[in-house]
C-alpha positions in Angstrom: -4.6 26.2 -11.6 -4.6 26.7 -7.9 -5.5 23.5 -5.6 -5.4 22.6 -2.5 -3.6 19.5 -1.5 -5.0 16.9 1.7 -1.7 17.9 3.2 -2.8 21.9 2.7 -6.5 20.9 4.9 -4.9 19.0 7.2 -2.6 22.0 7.9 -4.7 24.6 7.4 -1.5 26.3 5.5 -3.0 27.3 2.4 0.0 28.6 1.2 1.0 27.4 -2.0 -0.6 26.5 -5.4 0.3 22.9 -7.1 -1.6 20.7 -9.8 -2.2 17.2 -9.5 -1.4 14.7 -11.5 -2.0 11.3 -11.1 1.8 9.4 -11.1 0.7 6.7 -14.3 0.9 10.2 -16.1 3.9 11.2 -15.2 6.9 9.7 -17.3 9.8 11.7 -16.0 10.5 14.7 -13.7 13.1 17.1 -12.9 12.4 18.8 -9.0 14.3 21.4 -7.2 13.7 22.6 -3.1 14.5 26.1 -1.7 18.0 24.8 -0.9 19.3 23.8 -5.0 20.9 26.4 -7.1 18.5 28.1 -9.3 21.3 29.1 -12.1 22.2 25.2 -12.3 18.6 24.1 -11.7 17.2 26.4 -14.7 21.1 25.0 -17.2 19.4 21.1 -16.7 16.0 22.1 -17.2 16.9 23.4 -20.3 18.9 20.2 -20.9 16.4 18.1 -19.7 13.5 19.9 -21.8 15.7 19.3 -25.3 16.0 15.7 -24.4 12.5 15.0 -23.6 11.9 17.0 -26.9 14.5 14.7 -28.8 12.9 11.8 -28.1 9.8 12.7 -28.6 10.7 13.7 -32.6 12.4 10.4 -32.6 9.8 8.4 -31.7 7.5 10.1 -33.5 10.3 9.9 -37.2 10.1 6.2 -36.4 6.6 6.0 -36.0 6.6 7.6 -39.5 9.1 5.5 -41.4 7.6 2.6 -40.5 4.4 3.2 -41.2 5.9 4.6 -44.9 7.2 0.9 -44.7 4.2 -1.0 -44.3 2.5 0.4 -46.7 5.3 0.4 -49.4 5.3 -3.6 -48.9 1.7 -3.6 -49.0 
C-alpha cells in the first residue's frame, strides 16, 4: 500500500512508499538504513522471523494444554 507520510507533504518529496501502523500494534521490530549490511541484515531477519514464529507456536501449545486442562478437571 503506498501512503504518504505528514513528513512526505511537508516536504513535498513524495519519494517513497511506507504503511502506517499505529505503535500499540507494534510488538517488536527489526529496522535497517542505507548504511547496514544487507547480507547481515537479511541472516537476523531470518533469525528474528523464526523466533517471533517460536513463540508464537508456544504460546499458542500453552494456550492449548491448558485449556485441555480445564476441562479434564471439569
Amino acid at each position: 500500500m503506498a501512503t504518504d507520510t505528514l513528513l512526505d507533504r511537508v516536504m513535498g518529496s513524495f519519494c517513497a512508499e511506507d504503511v502506517f501502523i499505529a505503535w500499540k500494534h507494534i510488538q517488536s521490530a527489526l529496522v535497517a538504513t542505507q548504511k547496514d549490511d544487507v547480507d547481515l541484515f537479511l541472516d537476523q531477519a531470518a533469525l528474528w522471523e523464526r523466533n517471533i514464529k517460536e513463540q508464537r507456536e508456544e504460546k499458542l501449545f500453552n494456550e492449548i494444554s491448558q485449556r485441555l486442562s480445564s476441562s479434564e478437571e471439569s
